[in-house]
C-alpha positions as CSV (number, residue, x, y, z in Angstrom):
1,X,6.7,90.3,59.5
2,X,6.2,88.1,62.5
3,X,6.5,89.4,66.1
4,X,10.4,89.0,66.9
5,X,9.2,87.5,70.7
6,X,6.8,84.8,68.0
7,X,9.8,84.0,65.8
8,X,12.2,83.5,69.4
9,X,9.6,81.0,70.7
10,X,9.3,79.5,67.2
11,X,12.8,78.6,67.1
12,X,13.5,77.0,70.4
13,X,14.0,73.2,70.3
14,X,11.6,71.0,72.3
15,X,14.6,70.1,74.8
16,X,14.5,74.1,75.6
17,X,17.8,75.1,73.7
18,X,18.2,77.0,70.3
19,X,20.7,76.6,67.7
20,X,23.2,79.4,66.9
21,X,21.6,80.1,63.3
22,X,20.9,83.2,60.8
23,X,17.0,83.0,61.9
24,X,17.9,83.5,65.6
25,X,20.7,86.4,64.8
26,X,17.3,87.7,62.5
27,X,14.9,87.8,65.3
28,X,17.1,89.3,67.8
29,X,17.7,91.9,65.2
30,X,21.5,91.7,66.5
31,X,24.2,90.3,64.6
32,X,24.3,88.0,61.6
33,X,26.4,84.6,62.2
34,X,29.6,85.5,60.0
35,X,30.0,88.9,62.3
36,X,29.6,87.0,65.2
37,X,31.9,83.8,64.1
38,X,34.6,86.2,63.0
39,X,34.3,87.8,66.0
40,X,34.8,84.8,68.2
41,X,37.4,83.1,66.4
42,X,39.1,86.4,66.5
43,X,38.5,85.9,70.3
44,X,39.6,82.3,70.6
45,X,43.2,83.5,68.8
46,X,44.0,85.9,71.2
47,X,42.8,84.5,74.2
48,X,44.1,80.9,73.5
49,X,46.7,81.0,70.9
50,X,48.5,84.2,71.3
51,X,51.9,82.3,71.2
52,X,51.8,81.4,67.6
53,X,50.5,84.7,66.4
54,X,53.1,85.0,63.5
55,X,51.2,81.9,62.6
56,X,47.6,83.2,62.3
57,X,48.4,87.0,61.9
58,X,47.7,87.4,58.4
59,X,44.3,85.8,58.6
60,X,43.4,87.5,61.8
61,X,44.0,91.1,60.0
62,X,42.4,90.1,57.3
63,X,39.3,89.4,59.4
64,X,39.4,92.7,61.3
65,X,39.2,94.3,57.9
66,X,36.3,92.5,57.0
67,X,34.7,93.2,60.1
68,X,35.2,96.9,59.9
69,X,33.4,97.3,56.5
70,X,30.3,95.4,58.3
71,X,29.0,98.4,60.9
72,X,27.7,96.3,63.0
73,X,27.4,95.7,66.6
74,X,31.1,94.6,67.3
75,X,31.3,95.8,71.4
76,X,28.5,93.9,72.2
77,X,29.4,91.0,70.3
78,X,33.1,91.5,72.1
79,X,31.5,91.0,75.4
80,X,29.2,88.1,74.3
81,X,32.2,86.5,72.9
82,X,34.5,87.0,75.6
83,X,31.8,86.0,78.5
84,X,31.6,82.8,76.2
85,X,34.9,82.0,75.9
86,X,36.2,83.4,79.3
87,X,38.6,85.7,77.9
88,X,39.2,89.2,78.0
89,X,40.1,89.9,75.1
90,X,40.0,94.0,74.1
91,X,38.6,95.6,70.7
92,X,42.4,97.1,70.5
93,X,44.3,94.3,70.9
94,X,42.5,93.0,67.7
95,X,42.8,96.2,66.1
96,X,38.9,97.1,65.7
């Protein structure tokens, strides 16, 4: 297996940015890209659309379910996520 600090280098672009993609959630060894999608759509809800909630509830509960059965990295991907976005958005309030 290649040296996770190689495979980083190896997929930054020649402008100097990398694309939010399963080989760079695989060399961080972090998160893989549906964990971390859920977990800022889940983000985006509740900071930015938290007066239709009846509208998206369902979905949004849906997704915490599925996120629960992943055991993965969730608080750090709730700060990530919230830095991001500029929310402040709390693991309870989604109900993780």
């Amino acid at each position: 297996p290649m040296d996770p600090l190689l495979q980083l280098v190896s997929l930054q672009k020649a402008s100097g940015c990398w694309d939010l993609a399963p080989a760079l959630a695989t060399a961080l060894g972090k998160v893989n890209q549906e964990v971390w999608a859920t977990i800022l759509s889940l983000i985006w809800l509740h900071g930015f659309k938290i007066d239709v909630q009846e509208e998206w509830e369902l979905l949004a509960m849906k997704a915490v379910s599925w996120l629960r059965a992943q055991n993965s990295c969730v608080q750090e991907c709730m700060d990530a996520g919230n830095a991001l976005l500029g929310c402040k958005v709390q693991k309870d309030a989604l109900g993780l």
